[in-house]
N, C-alpha and C positions, 0 to 999 in steps of 0.2 A: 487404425483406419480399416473398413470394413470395403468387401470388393466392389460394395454399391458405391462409397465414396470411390474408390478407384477408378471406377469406369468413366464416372462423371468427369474427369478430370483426365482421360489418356486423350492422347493426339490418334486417333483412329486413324485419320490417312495419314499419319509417318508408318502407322506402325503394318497399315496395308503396305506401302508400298518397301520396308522392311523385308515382308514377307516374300515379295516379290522379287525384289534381289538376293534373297537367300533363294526361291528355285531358281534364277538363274543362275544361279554357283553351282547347284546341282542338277542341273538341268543332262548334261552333259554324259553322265557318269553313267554305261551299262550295267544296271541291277538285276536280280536276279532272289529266289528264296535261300540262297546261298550266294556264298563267295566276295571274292577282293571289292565288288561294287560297293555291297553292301556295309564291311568295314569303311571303304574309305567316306562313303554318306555317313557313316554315323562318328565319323573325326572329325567331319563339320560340324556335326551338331556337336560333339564336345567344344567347340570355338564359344558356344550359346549357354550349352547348360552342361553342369559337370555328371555326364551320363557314366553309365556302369555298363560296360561290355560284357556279355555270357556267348562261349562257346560253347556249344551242345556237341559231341561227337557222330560221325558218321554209324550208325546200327545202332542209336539210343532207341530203346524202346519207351513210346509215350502213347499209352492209350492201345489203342488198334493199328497206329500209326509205327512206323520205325524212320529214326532220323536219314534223308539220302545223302549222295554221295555228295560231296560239294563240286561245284561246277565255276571254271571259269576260261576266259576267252580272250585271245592277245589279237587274234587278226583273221579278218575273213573276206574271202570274193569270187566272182566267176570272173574268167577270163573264156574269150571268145578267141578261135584256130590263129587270127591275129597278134593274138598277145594282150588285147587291149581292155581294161578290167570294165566292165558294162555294169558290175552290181558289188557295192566295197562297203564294207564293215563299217569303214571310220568315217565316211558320210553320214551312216546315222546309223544306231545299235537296234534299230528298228529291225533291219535286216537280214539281221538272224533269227531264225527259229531259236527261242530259250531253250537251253536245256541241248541244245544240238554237239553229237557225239565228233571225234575230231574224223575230218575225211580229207584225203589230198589224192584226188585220181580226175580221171576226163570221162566222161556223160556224154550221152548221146541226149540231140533235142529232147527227146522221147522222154528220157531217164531222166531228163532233169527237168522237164514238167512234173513228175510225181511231188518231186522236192519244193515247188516252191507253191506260195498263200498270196493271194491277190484279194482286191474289192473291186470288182466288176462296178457296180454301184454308182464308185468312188475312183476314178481311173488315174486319176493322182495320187492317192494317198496311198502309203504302206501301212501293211495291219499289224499288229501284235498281235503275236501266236505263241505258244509254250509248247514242250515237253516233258514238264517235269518226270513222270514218271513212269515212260515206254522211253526208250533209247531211239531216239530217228534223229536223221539231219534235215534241217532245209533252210528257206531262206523265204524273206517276203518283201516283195516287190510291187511297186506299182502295178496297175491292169493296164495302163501302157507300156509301160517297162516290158510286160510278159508279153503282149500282142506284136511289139517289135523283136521279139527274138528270130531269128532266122535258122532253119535247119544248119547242122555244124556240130562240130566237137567243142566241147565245152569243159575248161580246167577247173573245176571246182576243190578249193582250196578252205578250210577252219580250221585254224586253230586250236584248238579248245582243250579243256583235262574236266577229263569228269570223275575221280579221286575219291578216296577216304578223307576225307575232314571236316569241317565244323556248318552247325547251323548258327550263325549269330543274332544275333538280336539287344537293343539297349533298352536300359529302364533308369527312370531318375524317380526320386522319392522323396517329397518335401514335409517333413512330419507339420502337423499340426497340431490341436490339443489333445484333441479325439483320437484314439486308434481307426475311428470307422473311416474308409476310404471312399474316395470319387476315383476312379479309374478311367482315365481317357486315355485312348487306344488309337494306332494309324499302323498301315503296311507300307513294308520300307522295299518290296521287292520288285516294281516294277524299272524298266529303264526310261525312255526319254518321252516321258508321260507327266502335262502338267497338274492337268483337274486330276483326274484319278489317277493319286500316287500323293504328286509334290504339294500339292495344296495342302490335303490332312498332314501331313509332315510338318511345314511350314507353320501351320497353325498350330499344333501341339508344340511348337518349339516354344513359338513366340508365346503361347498362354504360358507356358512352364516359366520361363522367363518375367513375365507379369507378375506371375503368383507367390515366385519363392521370397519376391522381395517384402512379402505383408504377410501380418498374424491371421492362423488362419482358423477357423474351426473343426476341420476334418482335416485329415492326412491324404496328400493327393498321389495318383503313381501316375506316371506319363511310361507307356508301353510303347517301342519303336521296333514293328516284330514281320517277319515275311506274312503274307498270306496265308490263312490256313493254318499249315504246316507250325507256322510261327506260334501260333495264339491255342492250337494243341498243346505244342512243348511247353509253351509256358506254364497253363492250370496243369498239367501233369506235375509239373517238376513245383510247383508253388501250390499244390491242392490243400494243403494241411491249416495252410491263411486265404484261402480267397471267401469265408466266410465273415471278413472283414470289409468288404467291397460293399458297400449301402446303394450305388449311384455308379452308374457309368455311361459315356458316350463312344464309338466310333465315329471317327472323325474321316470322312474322303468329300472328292467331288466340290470342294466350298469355295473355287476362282472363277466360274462360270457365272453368267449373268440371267439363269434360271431361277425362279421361285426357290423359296428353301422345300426342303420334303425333310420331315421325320418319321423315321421307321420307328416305333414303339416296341419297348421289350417283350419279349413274352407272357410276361404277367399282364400286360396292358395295362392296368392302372399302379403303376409304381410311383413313388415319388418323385425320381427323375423325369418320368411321362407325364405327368401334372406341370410338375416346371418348366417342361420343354413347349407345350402348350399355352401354359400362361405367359411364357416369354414371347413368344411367336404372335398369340392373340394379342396384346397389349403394344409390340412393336407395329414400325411403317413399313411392313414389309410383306410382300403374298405370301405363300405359304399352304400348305397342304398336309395332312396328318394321313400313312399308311398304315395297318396292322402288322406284326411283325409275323414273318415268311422264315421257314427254316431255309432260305438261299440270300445270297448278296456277300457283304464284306461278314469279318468275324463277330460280327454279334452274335450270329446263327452257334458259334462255337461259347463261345460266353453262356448264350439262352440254352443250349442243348439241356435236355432234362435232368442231368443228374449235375447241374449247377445252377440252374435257372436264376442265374443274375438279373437285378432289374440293369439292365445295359440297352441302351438301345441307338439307333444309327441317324447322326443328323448332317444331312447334304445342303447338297443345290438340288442339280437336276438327277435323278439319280442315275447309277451307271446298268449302261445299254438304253439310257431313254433320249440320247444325243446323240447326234451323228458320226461325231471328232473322238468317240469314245472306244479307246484301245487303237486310235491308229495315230499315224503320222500329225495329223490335225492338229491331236491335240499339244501342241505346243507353246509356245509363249507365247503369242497373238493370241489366242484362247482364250487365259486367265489376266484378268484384270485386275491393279492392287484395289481399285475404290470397292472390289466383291470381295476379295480378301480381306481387309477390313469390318465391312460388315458382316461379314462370318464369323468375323475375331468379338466383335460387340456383342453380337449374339452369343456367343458361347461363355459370357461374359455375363450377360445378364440373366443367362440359366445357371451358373456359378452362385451367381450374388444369390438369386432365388434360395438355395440349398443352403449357403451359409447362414442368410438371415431368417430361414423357416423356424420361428418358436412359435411353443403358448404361453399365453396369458391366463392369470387369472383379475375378474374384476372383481379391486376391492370393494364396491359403492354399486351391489349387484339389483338392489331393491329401488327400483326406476330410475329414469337417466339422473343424474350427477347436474349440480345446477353449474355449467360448463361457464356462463359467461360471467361470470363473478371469478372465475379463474382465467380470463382473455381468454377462451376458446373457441368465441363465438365472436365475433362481429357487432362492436354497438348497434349498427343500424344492421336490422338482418336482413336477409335476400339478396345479398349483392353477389351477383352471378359466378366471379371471379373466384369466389370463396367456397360456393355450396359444394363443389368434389372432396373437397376436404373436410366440410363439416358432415359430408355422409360417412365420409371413411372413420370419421371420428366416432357418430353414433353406431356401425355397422362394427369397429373393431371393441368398444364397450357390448355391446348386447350378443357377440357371440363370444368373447374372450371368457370361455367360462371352463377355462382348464382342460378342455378335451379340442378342441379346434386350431388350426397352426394359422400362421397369417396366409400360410396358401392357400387354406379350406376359406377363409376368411376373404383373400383378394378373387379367388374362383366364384363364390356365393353372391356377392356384391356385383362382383364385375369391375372392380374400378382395379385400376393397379397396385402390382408388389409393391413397389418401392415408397406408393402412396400410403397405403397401409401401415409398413413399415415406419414410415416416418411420423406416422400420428400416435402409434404404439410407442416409439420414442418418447413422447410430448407428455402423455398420460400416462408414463410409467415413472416420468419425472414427477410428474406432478401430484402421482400417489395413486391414481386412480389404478391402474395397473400392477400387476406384480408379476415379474418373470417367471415361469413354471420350470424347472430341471425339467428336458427331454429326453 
């Protein structure tokens, strides 16, 4: 069975709203580019797919980069000369500054205005803020939350260990026929962040999950890695195989109910960029194509020059072009399963594209082929229902001439992959055609 019959045939809203109660199981959990968050997100996804855990150690050298220290956090709050906790860790992992060194002493107003990150903007919502790698504490709070503090001493209390030990990250790997790989990628390191974070998770789970159960033509790898940091270690420590990688996407941002956006690799016209195109053009769906920017998620680390993968980045809305984006908002009201779904089809129908791109060659190359003495044609001709098909039929005979794939073929026409597809079927049965090894 090929991923084009596949797709035709999944329950899209089960498998959205799947998605959707896997973030809510994770939903919870403060992550981080290190630490116990990150383990224990990637033992649920072991519950999904049978992933491979790598520890990298603290002071691994990767690149220009060295692995940091691992970080993690049991409890944190400010308590007011009262006693009475006004801003608590376990209400939501928002709260803290990532990456925040441990501190247990009393603050003046003064001193503890330095410490905390608000959104004036957004006077409800708490932001997400990092530290990864300058040593500070603090904390982030509403812009009302801050506007009501009153002059006072203040207990400011974290918990935390910022340590020698490991950077984690998982990989799962479904061989195929082909050594040549599809590479889909997601960052595992933020905390209680839906679109950007748990979405691309969720969806890399659940394709993995799709995929391992069919034959497949390429070997797929599913990367579940921190930010950055993560997708360094990786081609560092895997540099001697990433010339195996034909196709690749990162995956974020895909529960929102924004147009899709794809970011395009570096090379800009890869085969992956073509199929993410013809997928997008040919769907019910808006849609938008950007050129590829060395900033955003890890493709920029994929594209860097000295690996110029065709890898490129396919969203919703993209991140910083939402409001809800790195704060509190973004939560489960946010992401929707019927966008999760359609995210899942779509990355589905760029799949199938890849797997089923060959060439042809026509046997019967010396003028058309007298098609309807073979039913290929319509006793009575012109009937309206038919002609998409019988274009794709003369359009996949007159360029199927050994050097053209059905993408060059469904791009030059304009009519769809799977239509094409399906008459290169017909006519390869029927002789007119002959498979070409790619």
């Amino acid at each position: 069975m090929s991923i084009a019959n596949l797709r035709l045939g999944i329950d899209i809203g089960e498998v959205g709203r799947d998605m959707y109660r896997f973030i809510s199981e994770v939903f919870p959990i403060c992550r981080s580019i290190t630490g116990n968050g990150i383990r224990k997100t990637l033992n649920i996804i072991k519950n999904h797919i049978p992933l491979t855990v790598s520890e990298i150690p603290t002071g691994t050298q990767v690149f220009d980069w060295i692995v940091p220290k691992e970080w993690n956090i049991k409890e944190a709050y400010i308590k007011n000369s009262k006693h009475e906790t006004i801003i608590d860790f376990r209400e939501n992992n928002l709260h803290i500054l990532s990456y925040s060194v441990p501190v247990k002493k009393k603050v003046s107003l003064r001193e503890l205005k330095d410490h905390l990150f608000t959104l004036p903007e957004y006077p409800e919502w708490i932001p997400y803020r990092t530290s990864y790698y300058k040593e500070n504490w603090g904390f982030c709070v509403s812009h009302n939350q801050f506007t009501n503090l009153m002059e006072d001493d203040y207990e400011v209390m974290i918990d935390s260990s910022l340590e020698d030990g490991y950077l984690t990250y998982g990989e799962y790997f479904i061989e195929g026929e082909k050594a040549d790989e599809i590479l889909i990628s997601c960052h595992i390191c933020h905390p209680s962040l839906c679109n950007d974070n748990l979405s691309g998770i969720a969806l890399v789970v659940f394709l993995a999950k799709c995929l391992r159960r069919q034959p497949l033509k390429y070997s797929y790898r599913f990367l579940f890695i921190p930010g950055t940091i993560g997708a360094i270690t990786w081609l560092c420590l895997n540099e001697p195989n990433v010339s195996k990688i034909k196709h690749g996407l990162v995956a974020a941002c895909l529960g929102d109910s924004g147009e899709f956006t794809y970011k395009k690799s570096r090379q800009g016209n890869a085969e992956i960029d073509r199929a993410v195109m013809n997928a997008l053009r040919n769907s019910e769906n808006n849609y938008k194509i950007v050129d590829f920017t060395p900033f955003g998620y890890d493709e920029r680390q994929y594209c860097s020059p000295g690996f110029n993968l065709p890898v490129g980045c396919l969203m919703r809305t993209p991140h910083g072009q939402y409001p809800q984006y790195h704060t509190s908002a973004d939560n489960l009201n946010f992401v929707q399963s019927e966008h999760l779904g359609e995210s899942f089809s779509l990355y589905l129908s760029i799949l199938s594209i890849l797997e089923n791109n060959r060439k042809y060659l026509n046997q019967n190359p010396k003028c058309e082929p007298q098609l309807g003495k073979r039913g290929l044609y319509q006793a009575i001709g012109g009937q309206k229902h038919e002609k998409s098909r019988e274009l794709a039929i003369l359009w996949a005979l007159n360029l199927s001439d050994g050097g053209n794939t059905l993408l060059d073929i469904s791009d030059r026409s304009g009519l769809k992959f799977d239509l094409i597809k399906d008459v290169t079927d017909i006519l390869d049965k029927q002789g007119l055609l002959k498979l070409c090894e790619k």
